[in-house]
C-alpha beads as a LAMMPS data file, in Angstrom:
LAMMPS data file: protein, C-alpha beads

426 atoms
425 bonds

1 atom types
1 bond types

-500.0 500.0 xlo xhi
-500.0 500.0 ylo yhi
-500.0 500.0 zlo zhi

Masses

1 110.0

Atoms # bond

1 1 1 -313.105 455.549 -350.845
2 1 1 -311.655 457.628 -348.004
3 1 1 -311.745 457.294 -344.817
4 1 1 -314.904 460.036 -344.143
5 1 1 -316.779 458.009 -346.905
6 1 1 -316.628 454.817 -345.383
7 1 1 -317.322 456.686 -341.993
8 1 1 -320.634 458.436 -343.733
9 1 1 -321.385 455.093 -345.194
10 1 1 -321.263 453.518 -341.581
11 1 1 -323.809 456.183 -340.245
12 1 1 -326.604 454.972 -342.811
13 1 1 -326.250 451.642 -342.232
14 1 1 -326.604 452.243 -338.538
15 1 1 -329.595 454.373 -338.693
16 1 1 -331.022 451.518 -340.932
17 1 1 -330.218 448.706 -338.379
18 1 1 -331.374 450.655 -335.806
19 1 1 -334.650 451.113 -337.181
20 1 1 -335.083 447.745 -338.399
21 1 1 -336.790 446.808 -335.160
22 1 1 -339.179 450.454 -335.153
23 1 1 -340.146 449.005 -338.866
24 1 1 -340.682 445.482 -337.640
25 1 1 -343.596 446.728 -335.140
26 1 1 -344.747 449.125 -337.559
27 1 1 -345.637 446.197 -340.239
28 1 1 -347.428 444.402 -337.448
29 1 1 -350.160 447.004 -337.306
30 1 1 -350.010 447.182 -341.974
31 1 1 -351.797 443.679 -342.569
32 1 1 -348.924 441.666 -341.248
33 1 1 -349.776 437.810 -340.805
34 1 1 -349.992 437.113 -337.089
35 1 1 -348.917 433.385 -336.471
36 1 1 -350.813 431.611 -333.249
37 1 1 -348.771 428.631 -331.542
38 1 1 -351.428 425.681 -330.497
39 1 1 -350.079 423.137 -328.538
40 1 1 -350.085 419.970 -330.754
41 1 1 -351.250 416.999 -328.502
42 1 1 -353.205 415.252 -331.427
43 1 1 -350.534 416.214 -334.175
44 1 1 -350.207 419.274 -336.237
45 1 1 -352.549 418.081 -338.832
46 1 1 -355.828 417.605 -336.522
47 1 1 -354.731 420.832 -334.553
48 1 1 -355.071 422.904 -337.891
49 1 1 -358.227 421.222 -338.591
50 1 1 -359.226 422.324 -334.937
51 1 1 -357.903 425.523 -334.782
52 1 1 -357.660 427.300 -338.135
53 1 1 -361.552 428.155 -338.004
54 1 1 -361.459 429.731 -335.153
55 1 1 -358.293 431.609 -337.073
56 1 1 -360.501 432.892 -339.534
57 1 1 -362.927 434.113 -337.194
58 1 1 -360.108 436.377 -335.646
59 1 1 -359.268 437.518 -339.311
60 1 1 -362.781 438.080 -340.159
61 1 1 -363.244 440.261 -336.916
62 1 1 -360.017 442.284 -337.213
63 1 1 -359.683 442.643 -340.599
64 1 1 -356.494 444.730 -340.510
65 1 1 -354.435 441.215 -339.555
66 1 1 -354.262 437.834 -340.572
67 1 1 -354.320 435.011 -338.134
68 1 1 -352.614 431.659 -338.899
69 1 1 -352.539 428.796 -336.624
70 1 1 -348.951 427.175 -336.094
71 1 1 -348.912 423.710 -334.106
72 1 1 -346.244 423.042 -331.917
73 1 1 -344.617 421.013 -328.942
74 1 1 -343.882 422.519 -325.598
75 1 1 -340.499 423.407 -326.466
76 1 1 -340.907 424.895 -329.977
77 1 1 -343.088 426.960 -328.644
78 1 1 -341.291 428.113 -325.796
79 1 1 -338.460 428.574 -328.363
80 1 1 -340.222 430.373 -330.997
81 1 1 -342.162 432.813 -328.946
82 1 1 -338.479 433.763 -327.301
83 1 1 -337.086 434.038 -330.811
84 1 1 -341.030 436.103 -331.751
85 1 1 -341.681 434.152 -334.470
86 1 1 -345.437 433.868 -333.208
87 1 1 -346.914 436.378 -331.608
88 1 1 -350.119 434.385 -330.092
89 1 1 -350.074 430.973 -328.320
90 1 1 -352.638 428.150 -327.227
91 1 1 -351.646 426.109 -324.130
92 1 1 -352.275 424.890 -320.808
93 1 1 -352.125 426.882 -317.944
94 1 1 -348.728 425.040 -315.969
95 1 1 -346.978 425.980 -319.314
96 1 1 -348.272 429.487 -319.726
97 1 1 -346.552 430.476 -316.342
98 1 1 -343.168 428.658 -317.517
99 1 1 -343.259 431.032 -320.371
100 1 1 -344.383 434.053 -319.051
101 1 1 -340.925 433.803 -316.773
102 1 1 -338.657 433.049 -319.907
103 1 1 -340.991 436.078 -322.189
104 1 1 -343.956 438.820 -321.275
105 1 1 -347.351 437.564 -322.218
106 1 1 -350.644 438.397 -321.375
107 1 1 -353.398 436.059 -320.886
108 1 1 -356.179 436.875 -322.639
109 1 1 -359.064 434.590 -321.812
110 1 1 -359.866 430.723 -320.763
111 1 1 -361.209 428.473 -322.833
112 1 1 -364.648 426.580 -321.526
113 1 1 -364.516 422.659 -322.537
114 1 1 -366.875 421.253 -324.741
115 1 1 -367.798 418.501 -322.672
116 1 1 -369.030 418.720 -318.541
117 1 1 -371.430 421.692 -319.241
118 1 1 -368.988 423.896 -320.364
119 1 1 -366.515 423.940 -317.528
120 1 1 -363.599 426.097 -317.267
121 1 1 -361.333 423.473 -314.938
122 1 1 -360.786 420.818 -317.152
123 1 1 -357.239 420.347 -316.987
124 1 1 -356.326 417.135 -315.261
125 1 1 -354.680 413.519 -315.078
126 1 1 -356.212 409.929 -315.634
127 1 1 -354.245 407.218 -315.006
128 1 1 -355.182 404.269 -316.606
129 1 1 -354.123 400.399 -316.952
130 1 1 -355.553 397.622 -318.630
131 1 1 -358.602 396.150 -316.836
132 1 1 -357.220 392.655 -316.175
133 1 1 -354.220 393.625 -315.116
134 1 1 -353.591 393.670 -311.293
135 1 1 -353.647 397.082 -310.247
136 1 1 -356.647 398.857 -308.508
137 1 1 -355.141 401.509 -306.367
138 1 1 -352.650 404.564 -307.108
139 1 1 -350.062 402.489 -303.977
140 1 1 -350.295 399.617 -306.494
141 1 1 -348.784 401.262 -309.302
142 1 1 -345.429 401.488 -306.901
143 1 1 -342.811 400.259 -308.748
144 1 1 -344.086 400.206 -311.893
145 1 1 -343.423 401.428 -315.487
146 1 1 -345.957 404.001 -317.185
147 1 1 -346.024 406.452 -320.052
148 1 1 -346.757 410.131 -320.054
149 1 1 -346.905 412.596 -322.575
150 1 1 -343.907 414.758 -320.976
151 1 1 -342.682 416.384 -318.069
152 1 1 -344.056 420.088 -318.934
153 1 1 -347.545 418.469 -319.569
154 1 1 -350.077 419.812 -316.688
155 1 1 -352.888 417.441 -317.855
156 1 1 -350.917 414.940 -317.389
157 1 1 -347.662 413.988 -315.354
158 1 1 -347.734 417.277 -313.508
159 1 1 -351.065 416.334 -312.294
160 1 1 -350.596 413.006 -311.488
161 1 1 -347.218 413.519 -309.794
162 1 1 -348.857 416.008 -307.348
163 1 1 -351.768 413.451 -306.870
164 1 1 -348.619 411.138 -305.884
165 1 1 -347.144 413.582 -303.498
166 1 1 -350.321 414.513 -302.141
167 1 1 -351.093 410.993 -301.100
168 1 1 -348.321 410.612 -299.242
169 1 1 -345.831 409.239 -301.632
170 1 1 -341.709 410.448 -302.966
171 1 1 -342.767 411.209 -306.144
172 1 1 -339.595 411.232 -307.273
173 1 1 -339.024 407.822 -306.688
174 1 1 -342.748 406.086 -307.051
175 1 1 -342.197 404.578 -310.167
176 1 1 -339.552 402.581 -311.831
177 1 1 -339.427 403.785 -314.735
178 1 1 -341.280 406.525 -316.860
179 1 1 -341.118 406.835 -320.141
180 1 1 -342.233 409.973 -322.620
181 1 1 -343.722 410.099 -325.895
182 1 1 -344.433 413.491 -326.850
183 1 1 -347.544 413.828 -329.327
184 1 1 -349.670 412.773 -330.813
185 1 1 -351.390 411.183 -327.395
186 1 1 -352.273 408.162 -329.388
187 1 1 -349.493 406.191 -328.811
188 1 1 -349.962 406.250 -324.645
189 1 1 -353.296 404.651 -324.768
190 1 1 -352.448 402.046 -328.056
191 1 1 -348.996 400.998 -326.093
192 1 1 -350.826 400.159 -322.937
193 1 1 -353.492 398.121 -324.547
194 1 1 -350.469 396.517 -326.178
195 1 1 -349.089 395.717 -322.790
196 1 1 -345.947 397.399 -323.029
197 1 1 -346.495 399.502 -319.661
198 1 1 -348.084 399.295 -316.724
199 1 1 -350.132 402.251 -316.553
200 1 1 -350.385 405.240 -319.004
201 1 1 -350.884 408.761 -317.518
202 1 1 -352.750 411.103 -319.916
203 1 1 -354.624 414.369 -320.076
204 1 1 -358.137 414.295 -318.958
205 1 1 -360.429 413.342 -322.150
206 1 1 -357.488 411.550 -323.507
207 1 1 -359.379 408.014 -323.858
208 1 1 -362.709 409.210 -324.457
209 1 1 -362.268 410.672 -327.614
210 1 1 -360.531 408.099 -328.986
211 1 1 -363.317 406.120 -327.860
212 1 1 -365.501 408.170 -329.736
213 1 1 -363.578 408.279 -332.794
214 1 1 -363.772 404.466 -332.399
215 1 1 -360.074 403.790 -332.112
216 1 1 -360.305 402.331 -328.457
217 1 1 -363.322 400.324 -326.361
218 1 1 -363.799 401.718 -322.982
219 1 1 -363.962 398.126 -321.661
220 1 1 -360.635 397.514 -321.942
221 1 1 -358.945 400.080 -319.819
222 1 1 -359.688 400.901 -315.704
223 1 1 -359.200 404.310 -314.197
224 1 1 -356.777 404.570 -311.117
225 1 1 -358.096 407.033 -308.142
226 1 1 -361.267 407.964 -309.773
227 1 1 -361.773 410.949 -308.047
228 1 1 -363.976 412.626 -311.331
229 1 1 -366.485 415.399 -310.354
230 1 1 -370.212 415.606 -310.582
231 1 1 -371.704 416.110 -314.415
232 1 1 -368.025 415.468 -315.487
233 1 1 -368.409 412.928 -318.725
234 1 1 -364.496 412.102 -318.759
235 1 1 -362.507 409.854 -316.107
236 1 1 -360.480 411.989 -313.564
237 1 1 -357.033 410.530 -311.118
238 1 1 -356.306 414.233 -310.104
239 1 1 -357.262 417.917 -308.868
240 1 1 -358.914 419.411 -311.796
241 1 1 -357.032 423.075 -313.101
242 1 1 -357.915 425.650 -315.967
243 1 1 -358.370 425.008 -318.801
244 1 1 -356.639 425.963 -322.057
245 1 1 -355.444 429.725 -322.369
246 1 1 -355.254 432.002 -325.091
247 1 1 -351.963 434.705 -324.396
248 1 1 -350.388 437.371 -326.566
249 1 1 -346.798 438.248 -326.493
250 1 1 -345.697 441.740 -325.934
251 1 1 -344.973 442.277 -329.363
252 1 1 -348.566 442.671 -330.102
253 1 1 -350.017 445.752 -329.885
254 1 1 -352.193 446.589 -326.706
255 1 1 -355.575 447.551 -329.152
256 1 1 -354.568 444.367 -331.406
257 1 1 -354.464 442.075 -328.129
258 1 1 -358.262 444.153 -326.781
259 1 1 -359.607 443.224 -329.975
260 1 1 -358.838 439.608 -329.875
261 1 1 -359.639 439.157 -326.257
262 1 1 -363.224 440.948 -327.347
263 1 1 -363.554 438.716 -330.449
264 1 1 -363.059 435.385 -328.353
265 1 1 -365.349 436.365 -325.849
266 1 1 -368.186 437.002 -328.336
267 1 1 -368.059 433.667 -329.868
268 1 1 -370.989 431.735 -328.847
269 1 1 -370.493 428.561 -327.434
270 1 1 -373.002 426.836 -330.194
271 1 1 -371.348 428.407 -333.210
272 1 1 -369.844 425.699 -335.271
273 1 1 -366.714 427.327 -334.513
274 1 1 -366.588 426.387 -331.179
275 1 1 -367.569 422.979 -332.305
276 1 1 -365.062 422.509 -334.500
277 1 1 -362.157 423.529 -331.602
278 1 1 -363.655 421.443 -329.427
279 1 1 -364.614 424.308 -327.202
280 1 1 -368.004 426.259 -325.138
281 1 1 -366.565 429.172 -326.424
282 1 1 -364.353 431.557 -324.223
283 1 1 -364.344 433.211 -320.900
284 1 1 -361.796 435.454 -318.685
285 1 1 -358.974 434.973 -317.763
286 1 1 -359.208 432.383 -314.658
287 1 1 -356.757 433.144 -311.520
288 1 1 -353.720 430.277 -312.087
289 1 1 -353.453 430.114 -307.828
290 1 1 -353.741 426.100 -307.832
291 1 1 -351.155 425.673 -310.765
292 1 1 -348.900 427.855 -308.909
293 1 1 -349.842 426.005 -305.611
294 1 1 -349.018 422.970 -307.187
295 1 1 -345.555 423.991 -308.671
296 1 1 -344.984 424.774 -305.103
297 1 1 -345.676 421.671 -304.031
298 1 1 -343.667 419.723 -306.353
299 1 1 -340.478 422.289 -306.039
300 1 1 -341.207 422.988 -310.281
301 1 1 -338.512 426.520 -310.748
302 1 1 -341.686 428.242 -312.477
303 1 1 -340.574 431.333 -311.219
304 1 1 -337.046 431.061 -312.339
305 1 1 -336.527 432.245 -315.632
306 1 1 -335.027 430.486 -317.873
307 1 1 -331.881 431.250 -319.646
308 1 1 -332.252 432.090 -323.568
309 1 1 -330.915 429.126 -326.082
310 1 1 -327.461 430.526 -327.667
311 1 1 -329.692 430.363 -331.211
312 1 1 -332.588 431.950 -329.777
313 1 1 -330.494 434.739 -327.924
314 1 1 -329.144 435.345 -331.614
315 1 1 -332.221 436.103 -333.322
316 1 1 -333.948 437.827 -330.544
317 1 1 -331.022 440.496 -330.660
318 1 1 -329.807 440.237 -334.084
319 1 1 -330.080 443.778 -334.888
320 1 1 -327.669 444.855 -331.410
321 1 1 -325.415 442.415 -332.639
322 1 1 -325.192 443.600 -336.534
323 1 1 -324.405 446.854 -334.797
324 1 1 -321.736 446.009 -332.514
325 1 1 -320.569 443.808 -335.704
326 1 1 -320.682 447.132 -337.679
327 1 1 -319.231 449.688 -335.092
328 1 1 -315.931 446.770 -334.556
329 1 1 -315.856 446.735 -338.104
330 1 1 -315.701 450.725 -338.410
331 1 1 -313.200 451.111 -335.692
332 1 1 -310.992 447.977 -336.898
333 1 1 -310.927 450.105 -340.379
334 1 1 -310.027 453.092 -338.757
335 1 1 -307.237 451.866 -336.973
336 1 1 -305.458 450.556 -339.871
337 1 1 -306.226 453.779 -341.967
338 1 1 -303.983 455.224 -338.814
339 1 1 -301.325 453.107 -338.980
340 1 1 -301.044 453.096 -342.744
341 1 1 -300.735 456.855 -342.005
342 1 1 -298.586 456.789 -339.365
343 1 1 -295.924 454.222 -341.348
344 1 1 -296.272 456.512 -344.665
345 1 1 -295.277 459.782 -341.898
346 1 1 -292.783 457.916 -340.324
347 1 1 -291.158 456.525 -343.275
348 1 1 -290.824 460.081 -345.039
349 1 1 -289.306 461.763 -341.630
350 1 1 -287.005 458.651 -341.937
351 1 1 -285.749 459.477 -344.994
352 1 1 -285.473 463.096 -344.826
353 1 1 -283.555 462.144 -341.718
354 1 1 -281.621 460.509 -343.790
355 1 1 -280.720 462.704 -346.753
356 1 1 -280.548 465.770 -343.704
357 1 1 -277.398 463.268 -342.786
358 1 1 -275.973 462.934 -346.024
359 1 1 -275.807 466.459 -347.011
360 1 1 -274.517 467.494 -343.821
361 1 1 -271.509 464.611 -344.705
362 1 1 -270.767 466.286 -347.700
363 1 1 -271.194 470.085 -346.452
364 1 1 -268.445 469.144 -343.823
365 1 1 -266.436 467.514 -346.773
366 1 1 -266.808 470.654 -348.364
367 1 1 -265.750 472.953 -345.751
368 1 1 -262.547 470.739 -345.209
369 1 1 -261.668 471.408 -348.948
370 1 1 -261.804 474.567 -348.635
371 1 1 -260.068 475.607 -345.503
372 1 1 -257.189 473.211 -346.583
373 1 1 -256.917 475.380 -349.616
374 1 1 -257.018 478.194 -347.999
375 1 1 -254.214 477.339 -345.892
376 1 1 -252.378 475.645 -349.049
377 1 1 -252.622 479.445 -350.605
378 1 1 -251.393 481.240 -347.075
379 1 1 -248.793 478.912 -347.063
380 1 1 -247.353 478.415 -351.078
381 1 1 -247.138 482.481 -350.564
382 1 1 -245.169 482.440 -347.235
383 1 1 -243.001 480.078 -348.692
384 1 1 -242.417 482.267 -352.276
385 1 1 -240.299 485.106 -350.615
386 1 1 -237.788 482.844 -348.823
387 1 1 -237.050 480.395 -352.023
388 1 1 -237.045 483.485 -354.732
389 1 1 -234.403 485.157 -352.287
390 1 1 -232.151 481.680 -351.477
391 1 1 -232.675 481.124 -355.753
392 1 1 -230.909 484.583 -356.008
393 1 1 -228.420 485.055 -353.563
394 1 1 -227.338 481.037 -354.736
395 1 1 -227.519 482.383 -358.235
396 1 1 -225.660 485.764 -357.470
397 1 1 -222.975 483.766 -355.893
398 1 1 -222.468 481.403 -359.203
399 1 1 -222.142 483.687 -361.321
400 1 1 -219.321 485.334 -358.859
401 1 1 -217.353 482.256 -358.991
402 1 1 -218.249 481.336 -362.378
403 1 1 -215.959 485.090 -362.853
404 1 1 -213.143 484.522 -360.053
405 1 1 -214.756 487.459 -358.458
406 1 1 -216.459 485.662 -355.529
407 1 1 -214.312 486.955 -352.449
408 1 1 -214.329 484.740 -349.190
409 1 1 -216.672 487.625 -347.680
410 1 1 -219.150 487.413 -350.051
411 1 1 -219.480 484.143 -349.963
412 1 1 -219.688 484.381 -345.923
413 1 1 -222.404 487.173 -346.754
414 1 1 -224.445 485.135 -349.247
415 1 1 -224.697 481.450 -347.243
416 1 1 -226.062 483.785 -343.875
417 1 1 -228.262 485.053 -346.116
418 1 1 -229.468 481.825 -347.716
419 1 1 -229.223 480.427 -344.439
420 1 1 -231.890 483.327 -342.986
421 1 1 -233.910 482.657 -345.787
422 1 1 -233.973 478.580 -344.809
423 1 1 -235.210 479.520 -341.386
424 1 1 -238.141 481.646 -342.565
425 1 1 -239.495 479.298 -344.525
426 1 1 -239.086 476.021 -342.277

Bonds

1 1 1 2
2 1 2 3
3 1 3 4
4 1 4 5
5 1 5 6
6 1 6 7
7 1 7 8
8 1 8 9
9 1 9 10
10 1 10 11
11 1 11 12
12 1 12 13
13 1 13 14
14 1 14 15
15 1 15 16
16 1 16 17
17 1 17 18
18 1 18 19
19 1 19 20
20 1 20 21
21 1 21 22
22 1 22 23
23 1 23 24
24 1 24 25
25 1 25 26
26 1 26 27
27 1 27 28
28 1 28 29
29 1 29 30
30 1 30 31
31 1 31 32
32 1 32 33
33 1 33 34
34 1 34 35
35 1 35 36
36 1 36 37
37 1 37 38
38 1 38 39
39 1 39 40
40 1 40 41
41 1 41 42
42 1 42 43
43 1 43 44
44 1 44 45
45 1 45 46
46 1 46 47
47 1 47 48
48 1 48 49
49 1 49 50
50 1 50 51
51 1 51 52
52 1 52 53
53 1 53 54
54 1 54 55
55 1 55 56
56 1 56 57
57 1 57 58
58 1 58 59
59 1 59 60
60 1 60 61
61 1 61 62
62 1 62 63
63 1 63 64
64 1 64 65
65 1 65 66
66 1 66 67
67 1 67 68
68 1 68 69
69 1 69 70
70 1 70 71
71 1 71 72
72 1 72 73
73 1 73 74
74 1 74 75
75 1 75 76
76 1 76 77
77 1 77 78
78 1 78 79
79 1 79 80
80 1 80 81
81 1 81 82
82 1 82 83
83 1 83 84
84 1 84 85
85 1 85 86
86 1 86 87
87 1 87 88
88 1 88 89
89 1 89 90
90 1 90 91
91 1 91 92
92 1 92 93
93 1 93 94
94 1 94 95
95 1 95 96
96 1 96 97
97 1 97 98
98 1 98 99
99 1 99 100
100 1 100 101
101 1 101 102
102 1 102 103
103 1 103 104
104 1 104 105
105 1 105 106
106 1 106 107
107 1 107 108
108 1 108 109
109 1 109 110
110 1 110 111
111 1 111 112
112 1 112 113
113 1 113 114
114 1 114 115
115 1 115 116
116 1 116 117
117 1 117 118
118 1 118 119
119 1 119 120
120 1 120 121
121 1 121 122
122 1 122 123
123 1 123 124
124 1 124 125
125 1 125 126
126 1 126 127
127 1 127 128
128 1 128 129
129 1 129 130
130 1 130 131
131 1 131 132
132 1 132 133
133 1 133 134
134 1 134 135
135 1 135 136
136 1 136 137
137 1 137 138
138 1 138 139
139 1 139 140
140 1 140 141
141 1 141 142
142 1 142 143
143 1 143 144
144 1 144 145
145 1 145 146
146 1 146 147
147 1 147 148
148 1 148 149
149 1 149 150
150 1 150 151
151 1 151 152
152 1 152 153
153 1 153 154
154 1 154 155
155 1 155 156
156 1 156 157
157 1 157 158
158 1 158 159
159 1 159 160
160 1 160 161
161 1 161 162
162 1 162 163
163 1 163 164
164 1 164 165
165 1 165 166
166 1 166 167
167 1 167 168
168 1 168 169
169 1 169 170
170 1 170 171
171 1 171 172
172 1 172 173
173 1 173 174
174 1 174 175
175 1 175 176
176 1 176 177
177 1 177 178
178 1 178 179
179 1 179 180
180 1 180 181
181 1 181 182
182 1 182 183
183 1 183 184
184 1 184 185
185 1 185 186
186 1 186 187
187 1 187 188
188 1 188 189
189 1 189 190
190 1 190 191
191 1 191 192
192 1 192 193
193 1 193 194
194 1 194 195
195 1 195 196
196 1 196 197
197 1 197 198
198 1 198 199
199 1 199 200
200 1 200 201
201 1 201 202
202 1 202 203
203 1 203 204
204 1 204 205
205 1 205 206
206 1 206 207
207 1 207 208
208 1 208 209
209 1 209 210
210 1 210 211
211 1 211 212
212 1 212 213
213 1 213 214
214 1 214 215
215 1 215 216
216 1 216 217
217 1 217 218
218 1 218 219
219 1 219 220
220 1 220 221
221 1 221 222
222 1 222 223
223 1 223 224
224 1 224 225
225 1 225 226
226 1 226 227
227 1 227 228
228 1 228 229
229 1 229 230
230 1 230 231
231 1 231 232
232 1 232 233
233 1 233 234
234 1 234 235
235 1 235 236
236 1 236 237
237 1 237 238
238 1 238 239
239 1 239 240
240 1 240 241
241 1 241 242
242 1 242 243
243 1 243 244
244 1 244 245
245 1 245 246
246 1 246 247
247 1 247 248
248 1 248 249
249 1 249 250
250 1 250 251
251 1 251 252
252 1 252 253
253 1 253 254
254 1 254 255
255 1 255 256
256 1 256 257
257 1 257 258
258 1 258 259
259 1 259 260
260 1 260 261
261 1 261 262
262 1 262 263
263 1 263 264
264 1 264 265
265 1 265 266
266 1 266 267
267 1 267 268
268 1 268 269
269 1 269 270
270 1 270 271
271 1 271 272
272 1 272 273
273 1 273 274
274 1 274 275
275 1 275 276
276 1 276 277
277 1 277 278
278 1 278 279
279 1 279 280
280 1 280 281
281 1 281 282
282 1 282 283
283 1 283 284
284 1 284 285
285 1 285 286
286 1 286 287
287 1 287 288
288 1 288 289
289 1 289 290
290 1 290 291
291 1 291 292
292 1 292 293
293 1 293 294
294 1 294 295
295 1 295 296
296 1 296 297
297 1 297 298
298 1 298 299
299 1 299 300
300 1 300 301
301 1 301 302
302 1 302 303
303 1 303 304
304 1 304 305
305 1 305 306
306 1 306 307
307 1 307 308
308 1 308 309
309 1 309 310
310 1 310 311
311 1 311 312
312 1 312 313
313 1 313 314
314 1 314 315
315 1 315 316
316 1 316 317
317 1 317 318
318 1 318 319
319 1 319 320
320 1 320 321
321 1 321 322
322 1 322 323
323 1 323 324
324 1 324 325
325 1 325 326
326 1 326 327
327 1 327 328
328 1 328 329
329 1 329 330
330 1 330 331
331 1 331 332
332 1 332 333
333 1 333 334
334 1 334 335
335 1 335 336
336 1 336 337
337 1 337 338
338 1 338 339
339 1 339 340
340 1 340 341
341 1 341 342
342 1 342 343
343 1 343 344
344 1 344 345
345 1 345 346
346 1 346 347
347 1 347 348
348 1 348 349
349 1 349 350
350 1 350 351
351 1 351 352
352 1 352 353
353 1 353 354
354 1 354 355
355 1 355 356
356 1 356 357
357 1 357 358
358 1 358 359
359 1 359 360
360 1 360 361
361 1 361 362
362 1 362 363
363 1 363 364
364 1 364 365
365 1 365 366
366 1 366 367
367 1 367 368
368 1 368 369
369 1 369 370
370 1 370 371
371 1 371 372
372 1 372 373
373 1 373 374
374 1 374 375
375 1 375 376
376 1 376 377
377 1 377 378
378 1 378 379
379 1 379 380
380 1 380 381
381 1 381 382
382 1 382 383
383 1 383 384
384 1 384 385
385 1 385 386
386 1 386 387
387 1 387 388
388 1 388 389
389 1 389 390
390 1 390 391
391 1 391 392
392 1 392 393
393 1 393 394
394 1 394 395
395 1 395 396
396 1 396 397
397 1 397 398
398 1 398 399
399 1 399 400
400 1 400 401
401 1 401 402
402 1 402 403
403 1 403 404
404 1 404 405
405 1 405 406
406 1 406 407
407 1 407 408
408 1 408 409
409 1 409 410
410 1 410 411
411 1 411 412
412 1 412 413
413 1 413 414
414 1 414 415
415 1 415 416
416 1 416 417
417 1 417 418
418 1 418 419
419 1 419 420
420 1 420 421
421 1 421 422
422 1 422 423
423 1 423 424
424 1 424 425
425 1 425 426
């Protein structure tokens, strides 16, 4: 293939890589599965039991699309909605403003809790320890070792950290040692019983519905700083926040994103849907001033973005890269297609250098042939007339005294003469 092939060859694929992405967005509006991160506190089997009903509701009210739930930890999901493999996510509100500086989302609507009434702040910490231990008050827990779920978890150590600060206490030094689990929650509440920790910080609800699936007696545990509000049914240490959001990336389209929004806030808060996600159903978006407030407070970068894992960074810009791959390829091609060319011009001026040399070598060679003949000729006939007449006057004279003719004279006469002739020829 020559060089203009490979260079038409190079266009297509360009124009194909560059509308990879243009075909990407056009399948999400042609029946494309859209995948919904839920933040998996109880484990990614009871979050699909949760959370994939209200799934098909979405799928059954925008029937264009197909909604599938995808549980994951704060950082998967973080990861995966940088690297758009889900378009939709479930979480708190602390970690929807960590993302939305790392990605663009939109926040669709707030999600009203199943127990207090319905309330839309029911995001918080409880800090609890077992009830015969010593502690009573949040400045007894100084010192101490507890659990919590993470670091990123609002309803949780977030909470109870600006609880800490807000009382009057370095939050960063308040307790001796603290520990994180991740999910499933279980393990905070079962470890403490255990005795293994001092105190166990968990989301808000956290011990009552284990209590009411029966894996935990109330009895048995005290909450620290009980500061719950009125008609509240679960313990509270801490301000109370929003509750769970529901945000759409910018990948999704702006009708797909109205649509969902509208859908969510049509679902009735008795429809065994809401039931089953453990939810009153859904309302607008609520403002996120205290979560922000609180970031403040505790110095949490929320508004620093954060920089994009090498692997994410990767598949987020895949298609830039395969073209920067392509065009380096192209021009690495083309610049040994020159230099063949050059070498194959310069080695055949090289050589007709060379045989230009050689024939000029022999042309002179020539040329010195012939004028030496030349003057060979010019000179053999010069040199003729003066022998023939020295061979006769030498041969005259022999024959003179071969007859006793030859008179002194004569012979005088004939050696000037063959003497003359000498001198012309030397």
């Amino acid at each position: 293939m020559g060089f203009k092939g490979l260079y038409a060859s190079f266009v297509i694929w360009a124009g194909l890589m560059m509308l990879a992405p243009i075909s990407a967005q056009a399948q999400a509006s042609d029946g494309q599965t859209l995948k919904v991160a839920v933040l998996a506190n109880w484990g990614e089997v009871r979050v699909k039991q949760r959370w994939q009903p209200t799934m098909d509701y979405l799928s059954e009210q925008i029937p264009e699309y197909r909604f599938e739930v995808v549980p994951l930890s704060f950082e998967a999901m973080a990861k995966q909605l940088q690297a758009k493999q889900v378009q939709f996510v479930v979480t708190n509100p602390g970690q929807y403003l960590q993302i939305s500086n790392q990605t663009p989302v939109s926040w669709l609507a707030t999600m009203l809790s199943a127990r207090h009434g319905g309330q839309s702040l029911a995001i918080g910490s409880a800090i609890w320890v077992n009830k015969s231990s010593q502690y009573y008050a949040l400045a007894d827990l100084k010192g101490t070792k507890i659990l919590a779920s993470g670091p990123q978890a609002l309803g949780g150590y977030q909470a109870a950290i600006g609880l800490i600060a807000a009382e009057g206490f370095d939050s960063d030094k308040f307790f001796s040692n603290v520990e994180f689990t991740g999910f499933p929650l279980d393990s905070l509440l079962l470890r403490l019983q255990k005795g293994e920790v001092d105190a166990a910080v968990t989301p808000l609800c956290t011990l009552e519905e284990m209590v009411d699936r029966g894996e935990l007696d109330r009895n048995e545990f005290r909450l620290i700083h009980d500061q719950t509000p009125s008609g509240y049914q679960c313990g509270a240490s801490s301000e109370l926040y929003p509750n769970w959001s529901f945000a759409a990336s910018s990948e999704v389209p702006l009708q797909v994103s109205k649509a969902v929004t509208s859908a969510l806030l049509r679902l009735d808060g008795d429809d065994p849907i809401s039931r089953t996600a453990q939810n009153r159903g859904w309302t607008s978006p609520l403002t996120q001033f205290q979560v922000r407030e609180l970031y403040q407070k505790l110095n949490i970068a929320n508004t620093t973005p954060v920089p994009l894992l090498p692997v994410v960074w990767v598949k987020q810009y895949s298609h830039y890269l395969w073209f920067a791959f392509g065009f380096w390829l192209l021009a690495t091609i083309y610049h040994f297609v020159l230099q063949y060319s050059f070498n194959r011009k310069s080695a055949r001026l090289i050589a007709s250098e060379r045989e230009l040399k050689r024939q000029a070598v022999m042309l002179e060679k020539l040329q010195s042939t012939a004028v030496i003949g030349e003057v060979g000729a010019g000179l053999a006939h010069e040199l003729n007339q003066p022998i023939a007449a020295i061979v006769n006057y030498s041969s005259g004279s022999l024959k003179q005294l071969e007859q006793g003719k030859l008179e002194p004279e004569q012979a005088n006469h004939s050696l000037e003469k063959i003497r003359e002739q000498a001198k012309r020829a030397s």
